[in-house]
N, C-alpha and C positions, 0 to 999 in steps of 0.2 A: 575480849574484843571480837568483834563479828565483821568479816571480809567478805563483800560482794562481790560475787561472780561477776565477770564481764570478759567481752570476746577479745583475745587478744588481737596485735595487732597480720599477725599470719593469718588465724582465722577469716579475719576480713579480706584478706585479697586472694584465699583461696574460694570463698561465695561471690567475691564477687567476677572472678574468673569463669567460673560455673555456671554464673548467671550470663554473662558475656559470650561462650563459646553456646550457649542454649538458644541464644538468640541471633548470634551469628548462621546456625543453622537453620534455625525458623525463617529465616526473611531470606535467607538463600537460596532454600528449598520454594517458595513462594516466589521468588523472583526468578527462579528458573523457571518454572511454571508458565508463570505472565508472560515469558519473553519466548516460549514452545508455542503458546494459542496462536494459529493463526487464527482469524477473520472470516467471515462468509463472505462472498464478492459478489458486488451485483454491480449493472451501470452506476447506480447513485451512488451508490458507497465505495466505487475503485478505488481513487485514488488516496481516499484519508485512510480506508483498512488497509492498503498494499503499503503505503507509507510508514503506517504505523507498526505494520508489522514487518518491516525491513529499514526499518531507520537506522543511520548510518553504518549499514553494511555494503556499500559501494555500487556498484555497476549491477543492477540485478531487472531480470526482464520476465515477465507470465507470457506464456504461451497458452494457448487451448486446443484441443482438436475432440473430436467427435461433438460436431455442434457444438461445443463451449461447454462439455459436459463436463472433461477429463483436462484438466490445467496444471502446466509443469511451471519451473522457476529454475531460470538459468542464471548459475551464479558464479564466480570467479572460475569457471568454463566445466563447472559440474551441475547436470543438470537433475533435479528432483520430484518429488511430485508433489505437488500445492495440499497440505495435511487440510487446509480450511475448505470447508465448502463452495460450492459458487453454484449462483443462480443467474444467469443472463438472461433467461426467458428463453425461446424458441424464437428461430428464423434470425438470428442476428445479423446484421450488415452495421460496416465501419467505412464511415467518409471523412476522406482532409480534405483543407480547402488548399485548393493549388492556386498560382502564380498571378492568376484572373479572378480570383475568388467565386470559381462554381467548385459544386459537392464532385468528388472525384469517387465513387464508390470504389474499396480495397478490396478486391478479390483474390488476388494471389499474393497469400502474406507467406508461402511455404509450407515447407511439410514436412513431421515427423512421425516417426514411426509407419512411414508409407500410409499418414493419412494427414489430409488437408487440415492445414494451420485455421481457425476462422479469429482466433484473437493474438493480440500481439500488443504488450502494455510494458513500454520500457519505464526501469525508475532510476535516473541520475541520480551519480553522486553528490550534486548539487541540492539534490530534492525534488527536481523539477520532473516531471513525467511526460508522456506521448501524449498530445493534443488529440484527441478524436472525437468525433458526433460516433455515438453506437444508438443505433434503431431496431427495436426488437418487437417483440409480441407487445409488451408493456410499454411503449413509449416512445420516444426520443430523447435520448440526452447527450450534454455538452458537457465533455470532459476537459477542462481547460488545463494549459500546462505549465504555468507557475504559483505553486502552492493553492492554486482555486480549490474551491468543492463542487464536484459534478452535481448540475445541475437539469431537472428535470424541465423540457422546453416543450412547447406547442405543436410546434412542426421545423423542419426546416429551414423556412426565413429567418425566423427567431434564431435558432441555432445558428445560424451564418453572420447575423449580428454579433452576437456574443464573442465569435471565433473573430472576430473584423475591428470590434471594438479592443478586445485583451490585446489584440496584436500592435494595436496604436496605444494603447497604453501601457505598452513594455517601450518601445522605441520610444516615447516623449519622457519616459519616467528619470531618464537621467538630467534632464533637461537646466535643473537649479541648480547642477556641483557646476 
């Protein structure tokens, strides 16, 4: 009589354990990874790479100083230094619109390390971010502050629409409960 070999039943749950904890570290190692990369930061892309790369970790705010070279990230009241790159261009200014709806240019946003603040980009733990027009060497854009994606604008007017219309379409939006 002739018995075929076959894997008992131990065998199986010691390969397949092996294969389990092999893979456990593969996608852990990999997923730490992904969630270390920060983003390169420019107006266009602020708020979906600062989102994405601080999603749901709370109250956390970019700072910049030395012309927008050098950007920290302040976070449950420890502050660090922004690992991604950033490119804002040269010459940057940052306007909200105030109470009357004209551009209010931000010049004293503060200062650290005994050098002047030029950005200041809070990210709620809602999701929602700091509303601003940033104007720089490249352009004008409109950073809207509920889940929008900045957008690249014309000049000014345009940008003050945008900033005039989100604002009315947050207040109406409750309107149907």
């Amino acid at each position: 009589m002739r018995y075929s070999r076959a894997f008992t039943l131990l065998e199986l749950i010691v390969v397949i354990f092996i294969i389990t904890m092999v893979g456990a570290m593969i996608f852990s190692t990999a997923m730490h990874n992904e969630k270390k990369e920060n983003k390169v930061l420019d107006p266009s892309t602020l708020p979906s790479s600062f989102r994405s790369s601080f999603k749901n970790q709370g109250d956390v705010e970019l700072f910049c100083i030395k012309k927008c070279q050098e950007c920290f990230v302040l976070q449950n009241g420890q502050i660090s230094s922004y690992d991604g790159g950033v490119k804002f261009g040269k010459e940057v200014e940052l306007y909200k619109l105030d109470k009357d709806n004209h551009f209010v240019h931000l010049d004293e946003l503060g200062r650290f390390k005994d050098k002047k603040l030029c950005l200041r980009y809070h990210l709620y733990p809602n999701g929602s971010t700091t509303q601003l027009v940033i104007k720089n060497s490249n352009g004008i854009f409109y950073l809207p502050s509920f889940f929008g994606e900045a957008k690249k604008v014309e000049d000014m007017d345009e940008a003050k629409e945008l900033w005039i219309k989100n604002k009315y379409d947050l207040r109406d939006s409750g309107a149907f409960y």
